[in-house]
C-alpha positions in Angstrom: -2.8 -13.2 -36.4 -0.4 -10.6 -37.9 1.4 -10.3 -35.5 5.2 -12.5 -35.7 5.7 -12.4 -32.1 3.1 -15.1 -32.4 4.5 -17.0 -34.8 6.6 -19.4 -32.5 6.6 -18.8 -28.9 2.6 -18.7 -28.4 -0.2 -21.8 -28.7 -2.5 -20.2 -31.6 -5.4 -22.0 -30.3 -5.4 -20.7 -26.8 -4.8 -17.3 -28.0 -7.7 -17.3 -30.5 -9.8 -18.5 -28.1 -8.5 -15.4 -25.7 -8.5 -12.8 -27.9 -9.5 -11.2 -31.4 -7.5 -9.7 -33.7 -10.6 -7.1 -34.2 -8.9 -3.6 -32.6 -7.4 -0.6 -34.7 -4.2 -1.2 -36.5 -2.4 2.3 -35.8 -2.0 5.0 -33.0 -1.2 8.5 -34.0 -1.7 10.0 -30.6 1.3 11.8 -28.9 -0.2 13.5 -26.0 0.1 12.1 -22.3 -3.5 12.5 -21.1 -4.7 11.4 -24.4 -2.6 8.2 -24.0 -3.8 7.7 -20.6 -7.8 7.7 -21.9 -6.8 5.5 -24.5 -4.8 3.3 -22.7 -7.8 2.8 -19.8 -10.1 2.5 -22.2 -8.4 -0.3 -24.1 -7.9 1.1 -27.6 -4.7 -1.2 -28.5 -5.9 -4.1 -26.5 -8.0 -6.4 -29.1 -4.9 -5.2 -32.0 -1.8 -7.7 -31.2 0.4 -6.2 -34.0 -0.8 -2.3 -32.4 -0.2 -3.7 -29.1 3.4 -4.2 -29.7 3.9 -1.1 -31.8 2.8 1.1 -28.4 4.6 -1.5 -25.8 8.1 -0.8 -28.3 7.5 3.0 -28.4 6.4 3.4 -24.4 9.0 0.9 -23.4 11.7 3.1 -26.0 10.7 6.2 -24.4 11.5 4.8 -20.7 14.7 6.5 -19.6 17.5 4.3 -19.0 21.0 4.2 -17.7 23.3 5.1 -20.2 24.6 1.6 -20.5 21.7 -1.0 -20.4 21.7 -4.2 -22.7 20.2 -4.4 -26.2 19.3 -7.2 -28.6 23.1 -7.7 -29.6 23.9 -8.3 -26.1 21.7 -11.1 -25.9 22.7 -12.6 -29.5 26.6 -12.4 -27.8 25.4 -13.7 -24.2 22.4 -16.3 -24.7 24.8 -19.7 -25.8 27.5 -18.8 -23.0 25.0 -19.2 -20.3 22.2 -21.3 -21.4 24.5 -23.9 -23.0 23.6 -27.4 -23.9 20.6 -27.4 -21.9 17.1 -28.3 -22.6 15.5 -24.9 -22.5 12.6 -26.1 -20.8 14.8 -27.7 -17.8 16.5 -24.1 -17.3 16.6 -23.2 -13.7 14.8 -19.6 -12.6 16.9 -17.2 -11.3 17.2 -17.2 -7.5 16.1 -13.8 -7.3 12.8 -14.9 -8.9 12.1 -16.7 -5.6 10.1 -19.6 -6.9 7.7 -18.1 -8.8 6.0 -19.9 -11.6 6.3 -18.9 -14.9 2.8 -17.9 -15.9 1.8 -19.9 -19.1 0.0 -17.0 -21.0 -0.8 -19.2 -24.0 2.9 -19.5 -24.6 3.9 -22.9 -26.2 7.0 -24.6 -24.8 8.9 -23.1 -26.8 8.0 -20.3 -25.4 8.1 -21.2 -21.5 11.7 -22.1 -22.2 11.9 -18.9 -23.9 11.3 -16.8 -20.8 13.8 -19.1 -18.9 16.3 -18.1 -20.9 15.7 -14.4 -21.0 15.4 -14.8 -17.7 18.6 -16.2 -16.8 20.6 -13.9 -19.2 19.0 -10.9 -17.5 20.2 -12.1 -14.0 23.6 -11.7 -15.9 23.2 -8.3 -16.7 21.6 -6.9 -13.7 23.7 -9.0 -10.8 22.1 -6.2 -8.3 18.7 -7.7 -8.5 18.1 -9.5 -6.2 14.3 -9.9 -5.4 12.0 -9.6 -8.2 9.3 -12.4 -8.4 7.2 -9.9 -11.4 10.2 -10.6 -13.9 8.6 -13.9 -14.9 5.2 -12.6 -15.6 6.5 -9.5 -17.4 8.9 -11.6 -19.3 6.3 -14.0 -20.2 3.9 -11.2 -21.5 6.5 -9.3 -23.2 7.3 -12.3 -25.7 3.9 -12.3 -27.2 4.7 -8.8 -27.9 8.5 -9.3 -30.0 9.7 -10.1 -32.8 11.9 -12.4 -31.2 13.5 -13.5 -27.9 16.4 -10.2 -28.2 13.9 -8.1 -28.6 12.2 -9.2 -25.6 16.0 -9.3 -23.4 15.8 -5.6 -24.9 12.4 -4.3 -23.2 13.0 -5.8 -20.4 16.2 -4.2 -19.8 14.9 -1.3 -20.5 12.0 -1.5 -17.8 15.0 -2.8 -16.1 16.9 -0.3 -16.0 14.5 3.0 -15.6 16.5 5.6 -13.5 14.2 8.4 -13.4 14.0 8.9 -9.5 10.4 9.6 -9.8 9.2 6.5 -11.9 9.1 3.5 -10.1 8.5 0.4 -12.3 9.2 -3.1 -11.0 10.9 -3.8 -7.5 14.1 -5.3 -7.7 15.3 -5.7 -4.0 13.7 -7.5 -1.2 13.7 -4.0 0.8 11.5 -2.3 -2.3 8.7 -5.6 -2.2 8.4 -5.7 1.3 7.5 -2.4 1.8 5.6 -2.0 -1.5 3.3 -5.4 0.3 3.2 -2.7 3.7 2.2 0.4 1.5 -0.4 -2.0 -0.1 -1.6 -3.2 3.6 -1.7 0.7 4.3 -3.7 1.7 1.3 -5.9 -1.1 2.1 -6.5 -0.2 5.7 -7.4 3.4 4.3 -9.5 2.9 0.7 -10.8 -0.7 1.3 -12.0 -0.8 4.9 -15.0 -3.4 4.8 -12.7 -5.7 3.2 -10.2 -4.8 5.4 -12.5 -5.9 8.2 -13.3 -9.0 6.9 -9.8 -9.9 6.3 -8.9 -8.9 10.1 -11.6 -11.5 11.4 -10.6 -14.2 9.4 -6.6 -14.1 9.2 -4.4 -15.3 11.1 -1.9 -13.2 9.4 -3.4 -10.6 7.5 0.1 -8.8 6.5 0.4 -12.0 4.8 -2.2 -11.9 3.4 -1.4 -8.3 1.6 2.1 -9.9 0.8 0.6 -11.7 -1.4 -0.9 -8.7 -3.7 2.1 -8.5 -6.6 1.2 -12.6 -7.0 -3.0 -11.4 -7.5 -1.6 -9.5 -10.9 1.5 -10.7 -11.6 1.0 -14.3 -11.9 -2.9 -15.3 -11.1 -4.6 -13.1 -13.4 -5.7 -14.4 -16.8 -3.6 -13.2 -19.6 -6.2 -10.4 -21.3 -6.7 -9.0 -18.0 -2.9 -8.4 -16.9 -2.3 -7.2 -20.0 -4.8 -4.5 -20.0 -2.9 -3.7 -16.6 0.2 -3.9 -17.8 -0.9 -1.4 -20.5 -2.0 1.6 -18.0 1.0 0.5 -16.1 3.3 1.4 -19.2 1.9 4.8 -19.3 1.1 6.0 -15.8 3.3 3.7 -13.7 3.2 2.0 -10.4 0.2 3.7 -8.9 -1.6 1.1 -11.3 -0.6 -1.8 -9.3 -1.9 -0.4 -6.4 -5.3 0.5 -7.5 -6.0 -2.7 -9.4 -5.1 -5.1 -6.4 -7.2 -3.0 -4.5 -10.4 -3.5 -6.6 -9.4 -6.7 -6.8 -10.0 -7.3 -2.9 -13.0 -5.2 -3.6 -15.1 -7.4 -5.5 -13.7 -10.6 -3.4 -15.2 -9.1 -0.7 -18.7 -8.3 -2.4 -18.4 -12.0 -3.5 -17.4 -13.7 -0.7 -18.7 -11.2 2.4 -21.6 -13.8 3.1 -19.8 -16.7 2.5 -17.7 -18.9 5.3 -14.1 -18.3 5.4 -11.7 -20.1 7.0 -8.2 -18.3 8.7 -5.8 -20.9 6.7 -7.3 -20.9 3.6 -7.7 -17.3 2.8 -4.6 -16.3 0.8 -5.4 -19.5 -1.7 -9.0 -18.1 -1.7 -8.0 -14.8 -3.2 -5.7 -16.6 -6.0 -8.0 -18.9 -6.9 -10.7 -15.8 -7.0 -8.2 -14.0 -9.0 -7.6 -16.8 -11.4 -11.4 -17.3 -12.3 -11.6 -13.7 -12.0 -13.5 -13.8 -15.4 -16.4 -15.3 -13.8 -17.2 -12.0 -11.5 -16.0 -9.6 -13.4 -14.3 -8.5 -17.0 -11.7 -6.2 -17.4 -13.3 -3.2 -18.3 -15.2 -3.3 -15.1 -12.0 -4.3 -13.2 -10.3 -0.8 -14.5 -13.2 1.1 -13.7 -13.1 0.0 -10.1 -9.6 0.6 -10.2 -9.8 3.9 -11.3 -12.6 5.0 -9.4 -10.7 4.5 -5.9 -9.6 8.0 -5.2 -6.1 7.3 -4.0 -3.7 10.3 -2.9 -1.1 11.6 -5.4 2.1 9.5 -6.9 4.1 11.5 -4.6 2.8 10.6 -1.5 2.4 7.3 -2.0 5.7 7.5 -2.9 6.5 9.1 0.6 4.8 6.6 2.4 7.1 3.9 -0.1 9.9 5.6 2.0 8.3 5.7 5.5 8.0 2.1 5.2 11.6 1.3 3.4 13.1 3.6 6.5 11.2 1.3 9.0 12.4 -1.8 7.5 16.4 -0.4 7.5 15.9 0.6 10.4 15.1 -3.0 11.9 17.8 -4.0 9.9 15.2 -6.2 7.6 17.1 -5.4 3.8 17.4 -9.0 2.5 14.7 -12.2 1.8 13.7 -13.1 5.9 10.5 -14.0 7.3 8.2 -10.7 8.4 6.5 -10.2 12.0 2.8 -11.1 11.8 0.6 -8.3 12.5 -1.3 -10.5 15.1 1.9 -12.0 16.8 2.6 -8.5 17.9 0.1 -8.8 20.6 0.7 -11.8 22.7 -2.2 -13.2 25.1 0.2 -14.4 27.6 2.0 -10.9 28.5 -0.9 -8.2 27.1 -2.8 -6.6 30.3 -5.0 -4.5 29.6 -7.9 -2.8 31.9 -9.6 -1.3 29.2 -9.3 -3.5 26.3 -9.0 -7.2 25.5 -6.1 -9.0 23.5 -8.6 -9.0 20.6 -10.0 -6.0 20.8 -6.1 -4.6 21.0 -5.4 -6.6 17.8 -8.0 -4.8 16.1 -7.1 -1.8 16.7 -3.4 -3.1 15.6 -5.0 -3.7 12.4 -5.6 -0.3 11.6 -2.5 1.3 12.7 0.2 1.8 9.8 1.9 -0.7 8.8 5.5 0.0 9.4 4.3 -0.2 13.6 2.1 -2.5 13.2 5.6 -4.5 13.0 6.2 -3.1 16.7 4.3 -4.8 20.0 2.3 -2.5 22.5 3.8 -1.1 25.6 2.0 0.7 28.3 3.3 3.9 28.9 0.2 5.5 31.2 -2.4 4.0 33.4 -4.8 6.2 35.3 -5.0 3.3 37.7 -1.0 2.9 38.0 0.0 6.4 37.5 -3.3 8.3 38.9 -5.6 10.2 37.6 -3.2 13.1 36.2 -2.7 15.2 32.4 0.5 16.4 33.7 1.3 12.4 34.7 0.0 11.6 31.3 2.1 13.6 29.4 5.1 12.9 31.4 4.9 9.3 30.9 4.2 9.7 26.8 7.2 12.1 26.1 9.8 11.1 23.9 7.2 7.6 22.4 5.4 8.7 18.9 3.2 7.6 17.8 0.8 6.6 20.8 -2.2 4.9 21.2 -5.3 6.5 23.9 -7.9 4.5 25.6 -10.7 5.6 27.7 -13.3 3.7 29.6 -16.7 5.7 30.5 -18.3 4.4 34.0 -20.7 3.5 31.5 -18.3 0.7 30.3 -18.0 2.7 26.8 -14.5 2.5 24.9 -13.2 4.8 22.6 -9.8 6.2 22.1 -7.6 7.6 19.2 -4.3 6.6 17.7 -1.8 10.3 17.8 0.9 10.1 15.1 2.8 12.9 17.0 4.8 13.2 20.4 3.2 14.9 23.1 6.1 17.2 23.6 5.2 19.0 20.7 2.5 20.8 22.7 5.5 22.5 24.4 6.2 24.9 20.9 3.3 27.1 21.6 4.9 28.2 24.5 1.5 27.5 26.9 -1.0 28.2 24.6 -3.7 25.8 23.3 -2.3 24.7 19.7 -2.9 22.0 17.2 -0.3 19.3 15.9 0.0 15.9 14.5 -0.5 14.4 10.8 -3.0 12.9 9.1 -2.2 9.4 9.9 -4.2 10.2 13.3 -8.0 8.4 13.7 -10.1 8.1 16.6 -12.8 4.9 17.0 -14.7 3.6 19.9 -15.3 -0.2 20.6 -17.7 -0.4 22.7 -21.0 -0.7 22.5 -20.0 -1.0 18.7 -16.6 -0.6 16.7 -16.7 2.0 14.1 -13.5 4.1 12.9 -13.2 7.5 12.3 -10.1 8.5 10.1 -8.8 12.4 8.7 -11.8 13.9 6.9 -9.1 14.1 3.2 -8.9 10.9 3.4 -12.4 10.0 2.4 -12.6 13.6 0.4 -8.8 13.8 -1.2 -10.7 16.7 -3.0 -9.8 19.1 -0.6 -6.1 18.2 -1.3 -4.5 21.2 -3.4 -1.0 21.2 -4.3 1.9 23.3 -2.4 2.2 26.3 -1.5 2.5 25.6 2.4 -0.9 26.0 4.3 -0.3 29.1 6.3 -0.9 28.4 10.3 -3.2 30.4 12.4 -2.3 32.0 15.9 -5.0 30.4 17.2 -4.4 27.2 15.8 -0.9 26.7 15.3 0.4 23.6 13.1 3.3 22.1 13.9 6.5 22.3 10.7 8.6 19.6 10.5 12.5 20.9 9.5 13.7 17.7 8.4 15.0 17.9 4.4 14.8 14.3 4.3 11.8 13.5 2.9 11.5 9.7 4.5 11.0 11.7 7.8 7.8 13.0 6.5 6.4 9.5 7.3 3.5 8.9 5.1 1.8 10.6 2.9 -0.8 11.1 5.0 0.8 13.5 7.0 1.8 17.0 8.4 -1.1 19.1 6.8 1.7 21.3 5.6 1.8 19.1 2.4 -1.8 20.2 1.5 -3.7 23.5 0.8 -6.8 23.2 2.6 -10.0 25.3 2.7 -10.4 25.3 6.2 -7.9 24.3 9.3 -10.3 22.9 11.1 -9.9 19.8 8.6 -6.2 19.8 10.4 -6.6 20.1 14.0 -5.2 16.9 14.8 -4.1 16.6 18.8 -3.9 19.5 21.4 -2.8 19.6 25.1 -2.5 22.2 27.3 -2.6 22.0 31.5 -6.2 21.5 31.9 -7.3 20.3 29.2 -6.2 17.3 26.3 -8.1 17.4 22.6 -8.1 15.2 19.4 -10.2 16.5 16.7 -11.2 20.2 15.9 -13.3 22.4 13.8 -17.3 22.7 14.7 -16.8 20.3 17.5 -14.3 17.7 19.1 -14.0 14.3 18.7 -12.6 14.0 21.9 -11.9 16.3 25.1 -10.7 15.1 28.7 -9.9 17.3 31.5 -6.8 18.0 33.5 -8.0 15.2 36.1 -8.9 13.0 33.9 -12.2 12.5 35.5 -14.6 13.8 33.1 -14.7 14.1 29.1 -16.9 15.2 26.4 -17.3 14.0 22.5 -19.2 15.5 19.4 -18.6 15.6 15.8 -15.9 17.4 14.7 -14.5 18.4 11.3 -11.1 17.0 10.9 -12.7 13.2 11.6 -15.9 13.9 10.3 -17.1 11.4 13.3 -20.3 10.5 14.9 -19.7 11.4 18.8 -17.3 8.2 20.1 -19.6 7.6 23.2 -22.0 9.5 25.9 -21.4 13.2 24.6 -20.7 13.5 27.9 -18.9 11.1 30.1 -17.3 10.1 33.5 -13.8 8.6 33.1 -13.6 4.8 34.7 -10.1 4.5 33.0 -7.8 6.0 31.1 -4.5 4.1 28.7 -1.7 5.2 26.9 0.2 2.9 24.7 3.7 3.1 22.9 5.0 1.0 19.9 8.3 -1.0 21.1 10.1 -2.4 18.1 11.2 -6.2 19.1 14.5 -5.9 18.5 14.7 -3.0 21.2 13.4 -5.7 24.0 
């Protein structure tokens, strides 16, 4: 090895084992795409001594506060707080919350190494105050420096990124909880037959999605989080994302026809994750990774938001324990006519995150409120988003989730026009469940960059005025945020007097008349859907749910 970050902190015999010294000994590339290839394709990863020349110039180029700690810092601060004490009986940092330092081949020299970088960064950085990655990072880092300074130094500087638009490790319990709810959201979108199996055999499946930052930073074998952690250097956080979801990809191709049980299914995915190497190597693991065609950094980053703004606005901002998707729908006080408490969970599943945190309320029930649009609407104004069920006299179910309020139907001042986001999906449950979300989803393709998507007369779209961008929701959203070939791919809800519709374009998903006695369903562009039922359909029953956040009870 020629590399002396090895020299004293790492077990030479577990890292010869892991790794060859075999890869190319210098990078002369400068360009951004470039460094992106070579960074996915793992040009620096069999090369320690290259390895740590790119991690020193990618971590350098991070922008930074204008004061963050260096090397000398840690020289001055390292006796004053680590004292007389055995390095290897060092407490973690609180913020750390538990978290075991991941061995990586270090020595223990080098375990008590990251304690102590550890504890000096909680010094420098008092505002952190959630961060279970450090360890991991830290850990990985150190096979990577000269010396334990250097390592203080990189990590600050990772630390300390302040470019708005860069988001590098969460350092707040606010920023990992709703980085775990963006995950359970990209799941539910990119990952939906894993998704499935999840739902059917969890208990808690959010919690199960809480645990996604452990899967990487923690459980996976050292060669494979560092070929993460070096497409994470170069193209950030987005990374993360895709490789936790291609992790839950292949557990589900490797365990779909095996047993599960509900209490054993978050150790099943570490212990997957820690033999990973068995399934998969991590070559193939990127390619997955990067083949998942997830929406842009910037809206993810607006759905970070939607889900940071839901927490604050429940008040959760420090370390407390998070509502269970599945507790939000409680047997004992759930009546239903059209749908049982299971079925309801389900469909609970697949709503976004940040309400699947709420509990349904029924807001309109043909057999409660009659057999009335005008009722319907009346009852549903002022609740977004909301959740429609119907029941065929042929005992069919279908229905939709609407991200939007009703009352926006009242903007086209009487005439039939479209509204709504693309967070909207429509599904039927009976005779068989199937889903049916925004046709971009499955085809982000057809997603362009700004300028705004002009609205037609005969399809208007609703515009949001808002300037702050949290109230833009999710990424998935208004259709304004995308340049699309044809509106049909954004006719989303529509209500008039006589008539309500979800779904547009060559068809619609769903249609129901002013009395709510008779309905119709085809394929339609926006879902891209099979028809949900009979094409045509007598109404036995029609729903309307709300979302009511627990605290509001």
């Amino acid at each position: 090895m020629d590399s002396p970050g090895y020299n004293c902190f790492v077990d030479k015999d577990k890292m010869d084992a892991a790794i060859q010294d075999l890869g190319p000994k210098e990078l002369s590339c400068t360009e951004l795409q470039e460094l992106k290839q070579l960074a996915r394709q793992g040009y620096w990863a069999q090369s320690h001594a290259l390895r740590a020349k790119v991690y020193q110039r990618l971590i350098r180029d991070i922008p930074c506060r204008t004061v963050t700690p260096d090397a000398s810092v840690y020289s001055d601060i390292v006796g004053k707080i680590v004292g007389k004490h055995s390095s290897s009986c060092l407490p973690l940092p609180e913020f750390v919350d538990n978290t075991q330092v991941p061995s990586y081949c270090l020595n223990a020299r080098g375990e008590g190494a990251v304690r102590k970088i550890l504890l000096c960064l909680a010094n420098q950085f008092p505002d952190i105050s959630f961060c279970p990655a450090l360890p991991a990072v830290v850990a990985l880092l150190l096979h990577y420096s000269i010396d334990e300074a250097e390592c203080f130094e990189k990590a600050c500087r990772i630390l300390a990124c302040n470019d708005p638009g860069r988001r590098l490790i969460d350092q707040s319990f606010l920023a990992f909880e709703s980085s775990c709810m963006t995950f359970g959201d990209l799941v539910n979108k990119y990952c939906q037959a894993a998704h499935k199996l999840m739902v059917a055999v969890s208990e808690d499946v959010l919690q199960v999605y809480a645990d996604w930052q452990r899967w990487l930073f923690g459980e996976l074998p050292l060669c494979y989080f560092a070929r993460v952690f070096d497409v994470f250097l170069v193209e950030g956080y987005k990374v993360l994302y895709r490789v936790a979801l291609a992790i839950l990809k292949f557990f589900h191709k490797v365990r779909a026809g095996q047993p599960l049980e509900s209490d054993s299914v978050k150790q099943d995915i570490r212990t997957f994750v820690r033999d990973i190497a068995k399934t998969v190597s991590p070559e193939k693991l990127l390619e997955k990774a990067f083949a998942i065609r997830l929406f842009s950094r910037k809206e993810i980053q607006l759905l970070q938001m939607a889900n940071e703004k839901a927490l604050k606005q429940k008040g959760i901002t420090v370390k407390q324990k998070r509502q269970f998707v599945h507790l939000a729908v409680h047997a004992e006080n759930f009546r239903s006519e059209i749908v049982s408490v299971r079925e309801m969970r389900d469909i609970w599943s697949w709503v976004p995150e940040r309400f699947a945190l709420c509990q349904p309320l029924l807001l309109f029930s043909s057999l409660q409120h009659g057999y009335s649009l005008a009722r319907f609407y009346f009852q549903c104004e002022g609740h977004e988003p909301t959740l429609l069920l119907i029941k065929t006299t042929q005992k069919e179910v279908c229905g939709a989730y609407l991200s939007t309020d009703w009352s926006e139907r009242n903007k086209f001042g009487g005439k039939l026009g479209f509204f709504g986001t693309g967070e909207c999906f429509v599904f039927r449950l009976q005779p068989e469940v199937q889903r049916y979300e925004w046709v971009v989803i499955k085809h982000p393709e057809l997603t362009k960059p700004p300028p705004l998507m002009a609205a037609e007369p005969t399809a208007p779209l609703s515009h949001s005025t808002s300037s702050d961008p949290a109230d833009r929701l999710s990424p998935f959203l208004a259709a304004r945020h995308f340049n699309l070939p044809s509106k049909t791919e954004s006719m989303f809800m529509a209500g008039g007097s006589d008539c309500l519709i979800v779904g547009g374009g060559g068809g619609q998903a769903l249609y129901i008349d002013g009395d709510l006695n008779r309905g119709r369903t085809s394929h339609c562009d926006t879902f891209n859907n099979q028809p949900l039922c009979s094409e045509n359909f007598l109404i036995a029953a029609v729903e309307a749910w709300g979302f009511q956040d627990p605290d509001t009870q």
